[in-house]
ROSE-4610 file (N, C-alpha, C; in Angstrom, 1 decimal, always signed):
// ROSE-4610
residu = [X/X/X/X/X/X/X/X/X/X/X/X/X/X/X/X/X/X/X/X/X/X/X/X/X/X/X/X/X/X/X/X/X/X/X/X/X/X/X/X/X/X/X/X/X/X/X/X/X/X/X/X/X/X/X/X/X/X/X/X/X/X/X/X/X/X/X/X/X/X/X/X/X/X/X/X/X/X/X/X/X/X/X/X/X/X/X/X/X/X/X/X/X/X/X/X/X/X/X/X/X/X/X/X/X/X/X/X/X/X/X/X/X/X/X/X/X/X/X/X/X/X/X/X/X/X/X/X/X/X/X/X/X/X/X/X/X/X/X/X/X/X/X/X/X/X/X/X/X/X/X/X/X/X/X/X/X/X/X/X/X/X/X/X/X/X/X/X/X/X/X/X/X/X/X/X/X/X/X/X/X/X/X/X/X/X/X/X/X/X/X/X/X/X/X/X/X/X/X/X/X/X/X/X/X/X/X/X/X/X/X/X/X/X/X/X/X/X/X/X/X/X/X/X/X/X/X/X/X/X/X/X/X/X/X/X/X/X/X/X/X/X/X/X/X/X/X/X/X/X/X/X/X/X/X/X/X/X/X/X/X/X/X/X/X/X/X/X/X/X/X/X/X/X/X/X/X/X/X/X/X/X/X/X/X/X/X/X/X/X/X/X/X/X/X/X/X/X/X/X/X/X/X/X/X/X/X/X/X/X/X/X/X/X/X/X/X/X/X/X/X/X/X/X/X/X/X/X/X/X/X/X/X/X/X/X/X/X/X/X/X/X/X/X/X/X/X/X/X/X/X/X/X/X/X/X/X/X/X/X/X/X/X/X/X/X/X/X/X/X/X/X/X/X/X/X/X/X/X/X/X/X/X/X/X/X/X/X/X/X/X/X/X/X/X/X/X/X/X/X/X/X/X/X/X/X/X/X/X/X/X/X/X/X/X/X/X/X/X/X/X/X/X/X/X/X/X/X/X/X/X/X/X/X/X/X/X/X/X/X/X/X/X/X/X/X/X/X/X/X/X/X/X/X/X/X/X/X/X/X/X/X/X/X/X/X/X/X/X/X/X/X/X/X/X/X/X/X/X/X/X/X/X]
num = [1/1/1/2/2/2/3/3/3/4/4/4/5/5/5/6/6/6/7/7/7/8/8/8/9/9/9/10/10/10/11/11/11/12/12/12/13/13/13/14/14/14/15/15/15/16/16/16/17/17/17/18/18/18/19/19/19/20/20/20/21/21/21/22/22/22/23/23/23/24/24/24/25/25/25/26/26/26/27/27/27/28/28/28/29/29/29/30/30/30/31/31/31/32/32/32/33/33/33/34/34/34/35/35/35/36/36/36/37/37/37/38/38/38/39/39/39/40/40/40/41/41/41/42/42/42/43/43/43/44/44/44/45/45/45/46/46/46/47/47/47/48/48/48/49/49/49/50/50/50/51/51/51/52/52/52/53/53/53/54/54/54/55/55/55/56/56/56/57/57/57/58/58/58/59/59/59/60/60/60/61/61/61/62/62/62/63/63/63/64/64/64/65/65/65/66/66/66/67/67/67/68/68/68/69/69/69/70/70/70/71/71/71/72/72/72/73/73/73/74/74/74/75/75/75/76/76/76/77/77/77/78/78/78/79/79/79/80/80/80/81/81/81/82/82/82/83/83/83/84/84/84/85/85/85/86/86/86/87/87/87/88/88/88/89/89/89/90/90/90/91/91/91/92/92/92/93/93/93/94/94/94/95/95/95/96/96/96/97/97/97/98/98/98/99/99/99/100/100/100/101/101/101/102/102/102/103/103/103/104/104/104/105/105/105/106/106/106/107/107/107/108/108/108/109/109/109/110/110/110/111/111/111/112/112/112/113/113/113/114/114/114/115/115/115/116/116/116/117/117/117/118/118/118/119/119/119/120/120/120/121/121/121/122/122/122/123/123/123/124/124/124/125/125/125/126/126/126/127/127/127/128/128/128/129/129/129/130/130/130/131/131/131/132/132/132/133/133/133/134/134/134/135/135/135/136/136/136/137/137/137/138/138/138/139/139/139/140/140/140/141/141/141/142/142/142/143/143/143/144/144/144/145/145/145/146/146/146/147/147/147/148/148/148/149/149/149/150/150/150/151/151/151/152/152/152/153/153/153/154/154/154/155/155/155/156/156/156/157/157/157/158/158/158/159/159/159/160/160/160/161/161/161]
x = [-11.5/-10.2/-10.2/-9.1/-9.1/-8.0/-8.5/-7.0/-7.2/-5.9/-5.7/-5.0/-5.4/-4.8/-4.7/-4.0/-4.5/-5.0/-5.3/-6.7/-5.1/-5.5/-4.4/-4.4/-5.7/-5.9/-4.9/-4.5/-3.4/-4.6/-4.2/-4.9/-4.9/-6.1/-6.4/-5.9/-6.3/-5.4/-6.2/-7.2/-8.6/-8.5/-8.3/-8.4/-6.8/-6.4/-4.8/-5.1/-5.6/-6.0/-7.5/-8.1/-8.9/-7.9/-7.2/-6.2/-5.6/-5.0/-4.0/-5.1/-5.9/-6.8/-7.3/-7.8/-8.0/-7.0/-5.4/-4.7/-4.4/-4.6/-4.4/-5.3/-6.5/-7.6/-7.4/-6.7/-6.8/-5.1/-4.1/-3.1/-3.0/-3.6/-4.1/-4.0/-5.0/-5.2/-4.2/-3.7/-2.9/-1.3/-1.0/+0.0/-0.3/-1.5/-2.2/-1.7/-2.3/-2.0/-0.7/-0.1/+1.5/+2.2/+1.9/+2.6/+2.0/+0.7/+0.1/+0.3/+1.1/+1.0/+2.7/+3.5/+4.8/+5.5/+4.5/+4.8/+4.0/+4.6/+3.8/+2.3/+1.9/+0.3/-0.9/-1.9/-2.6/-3.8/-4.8/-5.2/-6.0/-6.2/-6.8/-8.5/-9.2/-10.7/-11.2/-12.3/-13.6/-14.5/-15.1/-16.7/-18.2/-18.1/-19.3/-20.5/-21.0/-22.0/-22.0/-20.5/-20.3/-20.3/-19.3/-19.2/-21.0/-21.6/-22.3/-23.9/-23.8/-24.2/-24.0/-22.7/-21.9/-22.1/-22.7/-23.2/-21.7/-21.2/-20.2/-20.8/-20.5/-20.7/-20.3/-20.6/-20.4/-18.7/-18.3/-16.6/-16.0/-16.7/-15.4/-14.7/-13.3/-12.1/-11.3/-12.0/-11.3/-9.9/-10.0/-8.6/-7.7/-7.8/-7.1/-6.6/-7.4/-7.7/-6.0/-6.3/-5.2/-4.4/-4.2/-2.5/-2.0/-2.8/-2.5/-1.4/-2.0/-1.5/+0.0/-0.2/+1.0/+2.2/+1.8/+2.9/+2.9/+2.5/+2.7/+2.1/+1.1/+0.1/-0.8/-1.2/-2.4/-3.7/-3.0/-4.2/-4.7/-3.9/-4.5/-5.9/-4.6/-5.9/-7.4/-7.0/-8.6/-9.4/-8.5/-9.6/-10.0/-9.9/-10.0/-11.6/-11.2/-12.6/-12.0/-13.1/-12.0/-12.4/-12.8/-12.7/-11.3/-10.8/-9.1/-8.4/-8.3/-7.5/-7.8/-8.7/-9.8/-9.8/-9.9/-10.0/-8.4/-7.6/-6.1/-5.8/-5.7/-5.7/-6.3/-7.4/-8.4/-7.5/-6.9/-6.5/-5.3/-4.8/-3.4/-3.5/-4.4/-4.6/-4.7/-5.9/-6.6/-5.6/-4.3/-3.2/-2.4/-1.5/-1.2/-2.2/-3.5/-3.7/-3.7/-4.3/-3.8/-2.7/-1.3/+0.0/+0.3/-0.5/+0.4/+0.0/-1.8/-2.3/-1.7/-1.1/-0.1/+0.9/+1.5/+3.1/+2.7/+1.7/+1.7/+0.8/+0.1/-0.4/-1.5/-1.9/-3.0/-4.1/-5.5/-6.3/-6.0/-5.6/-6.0/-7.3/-7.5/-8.7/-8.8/-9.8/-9.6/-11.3/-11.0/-11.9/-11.7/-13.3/-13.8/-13.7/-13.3/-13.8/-14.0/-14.5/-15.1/-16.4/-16.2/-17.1/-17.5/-16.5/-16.5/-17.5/-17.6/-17.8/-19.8/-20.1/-21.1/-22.2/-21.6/-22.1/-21.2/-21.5/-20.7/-21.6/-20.7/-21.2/-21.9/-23.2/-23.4/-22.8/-21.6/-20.3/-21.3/-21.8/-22.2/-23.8/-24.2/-25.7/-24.5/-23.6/-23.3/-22.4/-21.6/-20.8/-21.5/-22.6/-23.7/-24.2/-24.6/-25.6/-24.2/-22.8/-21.8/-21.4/-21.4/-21.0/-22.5/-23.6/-24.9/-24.4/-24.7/-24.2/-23.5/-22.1/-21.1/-21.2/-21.8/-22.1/-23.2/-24.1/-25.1/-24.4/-23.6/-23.0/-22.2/-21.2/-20.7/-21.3/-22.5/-23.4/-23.8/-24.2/-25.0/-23.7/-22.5/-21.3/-21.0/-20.9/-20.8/-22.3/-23.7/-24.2/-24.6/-24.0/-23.9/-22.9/-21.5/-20.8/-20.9/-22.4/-22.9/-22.1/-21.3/-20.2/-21.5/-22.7/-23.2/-24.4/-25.2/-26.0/-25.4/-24.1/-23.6/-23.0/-22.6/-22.1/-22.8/-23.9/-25.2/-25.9/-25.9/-26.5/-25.4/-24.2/-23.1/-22.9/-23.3/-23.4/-24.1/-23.6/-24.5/-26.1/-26.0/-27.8/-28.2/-27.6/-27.9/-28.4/-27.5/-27.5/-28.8/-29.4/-30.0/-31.7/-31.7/-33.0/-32.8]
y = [-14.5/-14.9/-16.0/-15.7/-16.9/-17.7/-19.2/-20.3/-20.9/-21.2/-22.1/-24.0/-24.5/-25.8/-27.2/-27.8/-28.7/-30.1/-30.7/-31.9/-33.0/-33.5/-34.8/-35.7/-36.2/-36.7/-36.0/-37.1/-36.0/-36.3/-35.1/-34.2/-35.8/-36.3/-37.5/-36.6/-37.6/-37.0/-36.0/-36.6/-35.3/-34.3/-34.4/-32.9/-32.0/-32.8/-32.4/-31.5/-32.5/-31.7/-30.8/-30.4/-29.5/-28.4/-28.4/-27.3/-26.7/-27.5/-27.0/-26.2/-26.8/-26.1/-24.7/-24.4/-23.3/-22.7/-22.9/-22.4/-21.2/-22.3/-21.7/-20.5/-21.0/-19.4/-18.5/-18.5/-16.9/-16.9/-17.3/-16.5/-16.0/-16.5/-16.0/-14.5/-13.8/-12.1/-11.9/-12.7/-11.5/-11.9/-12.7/-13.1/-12.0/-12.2/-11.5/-10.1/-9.5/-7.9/-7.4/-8.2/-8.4/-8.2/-9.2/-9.2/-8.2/-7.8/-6.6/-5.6/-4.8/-3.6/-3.5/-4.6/-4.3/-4.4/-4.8/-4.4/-4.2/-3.4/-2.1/-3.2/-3.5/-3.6/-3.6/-3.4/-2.9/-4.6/-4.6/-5.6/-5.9/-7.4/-8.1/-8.1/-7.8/-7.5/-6.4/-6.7/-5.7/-6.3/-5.1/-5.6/-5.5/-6.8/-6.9/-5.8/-5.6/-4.7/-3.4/-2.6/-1.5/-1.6/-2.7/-2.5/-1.8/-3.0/-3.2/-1.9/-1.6/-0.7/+1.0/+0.9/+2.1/+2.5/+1.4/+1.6/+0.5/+1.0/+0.0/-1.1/-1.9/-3.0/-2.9/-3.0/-3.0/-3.1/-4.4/-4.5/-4.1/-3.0/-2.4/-1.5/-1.9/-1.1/-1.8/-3.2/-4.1/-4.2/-4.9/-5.4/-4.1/-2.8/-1.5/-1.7/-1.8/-1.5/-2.8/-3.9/-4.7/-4.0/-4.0/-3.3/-2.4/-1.5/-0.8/-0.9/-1.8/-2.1/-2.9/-3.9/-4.6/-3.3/-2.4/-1.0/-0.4/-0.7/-0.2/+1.1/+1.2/+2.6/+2.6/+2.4/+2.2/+3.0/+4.6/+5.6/+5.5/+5.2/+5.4/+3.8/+2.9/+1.4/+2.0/+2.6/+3.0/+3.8/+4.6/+5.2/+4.6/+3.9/+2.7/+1.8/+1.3/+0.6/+0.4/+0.7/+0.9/-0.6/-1.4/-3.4/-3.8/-3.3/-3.7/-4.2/-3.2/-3.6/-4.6/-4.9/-6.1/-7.3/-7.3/-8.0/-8.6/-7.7/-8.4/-9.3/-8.2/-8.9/-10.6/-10.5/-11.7/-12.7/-12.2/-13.3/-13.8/-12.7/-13.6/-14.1/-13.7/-14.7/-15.4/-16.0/-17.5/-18.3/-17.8/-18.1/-18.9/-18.0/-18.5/-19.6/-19.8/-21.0/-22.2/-21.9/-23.3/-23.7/-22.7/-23.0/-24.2/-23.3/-24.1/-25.1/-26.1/-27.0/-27.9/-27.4/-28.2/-28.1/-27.5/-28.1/-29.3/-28.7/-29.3/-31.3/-31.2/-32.3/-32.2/-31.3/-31.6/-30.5/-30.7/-29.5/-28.8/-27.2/-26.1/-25.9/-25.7/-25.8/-24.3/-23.6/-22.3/-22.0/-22.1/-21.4/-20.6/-20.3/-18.7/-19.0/-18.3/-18.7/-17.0/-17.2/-15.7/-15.2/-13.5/-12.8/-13.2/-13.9/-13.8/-14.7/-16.1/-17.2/-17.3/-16.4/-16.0/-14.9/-14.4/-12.7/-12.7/-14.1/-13.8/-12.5/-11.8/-10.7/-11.2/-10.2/-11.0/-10.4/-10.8/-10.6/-10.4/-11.6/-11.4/-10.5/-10.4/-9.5/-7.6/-7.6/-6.4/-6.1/-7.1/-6.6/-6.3/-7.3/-7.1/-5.2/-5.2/-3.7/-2.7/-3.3/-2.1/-1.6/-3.1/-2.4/-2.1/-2.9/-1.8/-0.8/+0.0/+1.3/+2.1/+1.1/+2.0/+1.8/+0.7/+1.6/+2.1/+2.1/+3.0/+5.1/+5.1/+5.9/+6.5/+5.3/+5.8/+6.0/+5.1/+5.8/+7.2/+7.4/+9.2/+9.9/+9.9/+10.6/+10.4/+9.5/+9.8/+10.2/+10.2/+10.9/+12.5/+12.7/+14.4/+15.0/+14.3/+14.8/+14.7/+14.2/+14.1/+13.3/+12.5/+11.4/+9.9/+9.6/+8.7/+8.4/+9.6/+9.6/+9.3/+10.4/+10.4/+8.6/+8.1/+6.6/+5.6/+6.0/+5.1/+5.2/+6.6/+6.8/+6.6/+6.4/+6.0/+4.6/+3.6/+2.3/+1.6/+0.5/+0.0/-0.1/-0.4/-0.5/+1.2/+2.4/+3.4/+3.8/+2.9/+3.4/+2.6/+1.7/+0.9/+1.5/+1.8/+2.6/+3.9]
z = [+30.9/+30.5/+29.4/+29.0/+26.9/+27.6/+27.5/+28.0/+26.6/+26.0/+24.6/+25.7/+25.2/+25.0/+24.1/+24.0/+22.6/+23.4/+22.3/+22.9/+22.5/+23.3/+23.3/+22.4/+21.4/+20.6/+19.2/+18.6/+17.1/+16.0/+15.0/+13.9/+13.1/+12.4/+11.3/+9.9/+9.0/+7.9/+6.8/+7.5/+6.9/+7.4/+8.6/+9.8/+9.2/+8.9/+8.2/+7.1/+6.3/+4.6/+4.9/+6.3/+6.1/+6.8/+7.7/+8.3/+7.2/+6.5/+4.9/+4.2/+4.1/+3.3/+3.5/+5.0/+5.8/+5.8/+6.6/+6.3/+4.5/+3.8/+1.9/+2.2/+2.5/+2.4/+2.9/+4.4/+5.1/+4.8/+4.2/+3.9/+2.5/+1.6/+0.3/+0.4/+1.1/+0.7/+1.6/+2.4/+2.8/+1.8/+1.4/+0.2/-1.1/-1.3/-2.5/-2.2/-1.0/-0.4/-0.8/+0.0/-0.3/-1.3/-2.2/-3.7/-4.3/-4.4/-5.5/-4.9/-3.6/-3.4/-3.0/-3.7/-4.2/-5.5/-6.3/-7.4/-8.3/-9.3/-10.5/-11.1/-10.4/-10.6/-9.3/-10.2/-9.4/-8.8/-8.1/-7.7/-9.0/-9.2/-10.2/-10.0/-9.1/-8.5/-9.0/-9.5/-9.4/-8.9/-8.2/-7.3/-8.1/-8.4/-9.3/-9.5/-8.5/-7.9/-8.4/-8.1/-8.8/-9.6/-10.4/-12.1/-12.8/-12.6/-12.8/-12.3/-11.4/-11.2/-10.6/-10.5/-9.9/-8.3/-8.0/-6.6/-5.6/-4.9/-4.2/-3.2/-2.9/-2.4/-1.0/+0.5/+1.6/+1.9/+0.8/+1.4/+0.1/-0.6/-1.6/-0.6/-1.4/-0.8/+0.5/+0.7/+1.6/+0.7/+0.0/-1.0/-1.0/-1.0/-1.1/+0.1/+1.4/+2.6/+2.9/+3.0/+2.7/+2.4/+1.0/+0.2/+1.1/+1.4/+2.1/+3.5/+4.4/+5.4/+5.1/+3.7/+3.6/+3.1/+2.6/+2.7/+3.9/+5.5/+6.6/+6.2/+5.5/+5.5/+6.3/+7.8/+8.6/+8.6/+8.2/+8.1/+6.4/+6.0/+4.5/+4.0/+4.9/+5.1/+5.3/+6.6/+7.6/+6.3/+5.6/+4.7/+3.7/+3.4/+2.4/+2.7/+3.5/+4.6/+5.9/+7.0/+8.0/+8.7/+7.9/+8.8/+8.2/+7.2/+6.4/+7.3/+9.0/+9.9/+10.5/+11.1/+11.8/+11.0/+9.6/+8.6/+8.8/+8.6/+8.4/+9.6/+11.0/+12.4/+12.6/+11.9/+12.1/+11.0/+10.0/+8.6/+9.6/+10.2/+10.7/+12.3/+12.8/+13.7/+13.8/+12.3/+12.2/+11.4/+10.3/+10.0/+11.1/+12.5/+13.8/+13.8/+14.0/+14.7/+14.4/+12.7/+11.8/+12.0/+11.8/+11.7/+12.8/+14.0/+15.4/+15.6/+15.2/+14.9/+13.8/+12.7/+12.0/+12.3/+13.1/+13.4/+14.8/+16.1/+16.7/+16.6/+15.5/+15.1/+16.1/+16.7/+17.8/+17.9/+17.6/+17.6/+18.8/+18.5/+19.9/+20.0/+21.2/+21.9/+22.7/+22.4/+23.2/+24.0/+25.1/+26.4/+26.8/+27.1/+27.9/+29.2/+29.9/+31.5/+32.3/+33.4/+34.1/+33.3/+33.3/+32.8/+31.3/+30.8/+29.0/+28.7/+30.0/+29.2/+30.0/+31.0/+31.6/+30.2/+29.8/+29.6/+28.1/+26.8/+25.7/+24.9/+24.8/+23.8/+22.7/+21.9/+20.4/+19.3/+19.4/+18.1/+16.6/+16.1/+14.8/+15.1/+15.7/+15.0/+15.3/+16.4/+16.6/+15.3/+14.9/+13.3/+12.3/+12.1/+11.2/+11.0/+12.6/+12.6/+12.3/+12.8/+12.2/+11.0/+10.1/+8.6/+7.7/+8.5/+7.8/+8.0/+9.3/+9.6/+8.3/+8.8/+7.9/+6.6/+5.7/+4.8/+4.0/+5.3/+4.7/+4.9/+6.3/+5.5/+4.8/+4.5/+3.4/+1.5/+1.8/+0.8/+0.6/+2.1/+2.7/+1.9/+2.5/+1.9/+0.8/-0.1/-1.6/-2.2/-1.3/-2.2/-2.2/-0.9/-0.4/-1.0/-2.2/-2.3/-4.3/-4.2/-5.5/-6.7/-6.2/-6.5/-7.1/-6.0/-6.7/-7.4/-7.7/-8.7/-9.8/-10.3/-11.5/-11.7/-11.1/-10.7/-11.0/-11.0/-10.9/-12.6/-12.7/-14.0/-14.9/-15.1/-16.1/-16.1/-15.0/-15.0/-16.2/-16.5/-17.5/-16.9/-15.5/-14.9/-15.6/-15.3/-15.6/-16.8/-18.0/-18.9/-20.0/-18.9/-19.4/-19.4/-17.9/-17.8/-18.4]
């Protein structure tokens, strides 16, 4: 079981201007999402990696993945990259908690207790092994569909060797 409570001590003026701050970062893309997938432009990002070598980067297509969802398109998100959803969930949950930490002036405090807090799962090595996974195969699939050879060799890395 998840109990939230806040620490009785109130937020100093640092802990203030680091909440604001945190807060700026995770509502950013989802503002960003928002604004660029309602009006006639497209997102300002490219993924270094591809440009550069036509090969995609693990979280290309997050930013799509976003826009997506901010147009209430869920299945088109998933095809995009399917963490977009997870990704967003997570931006606005951690949004909620800053929020409620600055209005309430007092850090929330959140405990595990029972099974959860006995037997914690390992969250980061199992995310890790998931988006290897996924994109190694989403590599397999663009290269079975002969999409990233040609990608690779049109790159300036391509065009260089």
């Amino acid at each position: 079981m998840i109990s939230f409570h806040f620490d009785p001590s109130p937020l100093s003026s640092t802990e203030k201007g680091d909440r604001i701050l945190k807060l700026s970062v995770v509502s950013s893309p989802i503002l960003g999402a928002y604004f660029f997938s309602h009006v006639d432009l497209s997102s300002p990002f490219a993924c270094p990696l591809r440009e550069f070598t036509g090969i995609p980067c693990p979280g290309c297509g997050l930013t799509r993945s976003l826009m997506a969802i901010a147009q209430g398109h869920l299945y088109q998100s998933l095809s995009y990259h399917i963490l977009g959803v997870f990704l967003f969930v997570f931006l606005v949950l951690a949004l909620l908690y800053f929020s409620t930490e600055l209005i309430k002036g007092h850090p929330l405090k959140i405990s595990l207790s029972g099974p959860l807090r006995r037997h914690k799962p390992p969250f980061l090595p199992f995310l890790g092994l998931f988006l290897l996974s996924y994109y190694l195969t989403r590599l397999a699939l663009l290269w079975q569909s002969d999409q990233l050879l040609p990608a690779l060799l049109n790159s300036p890395l391509g065009q260089y060797f």
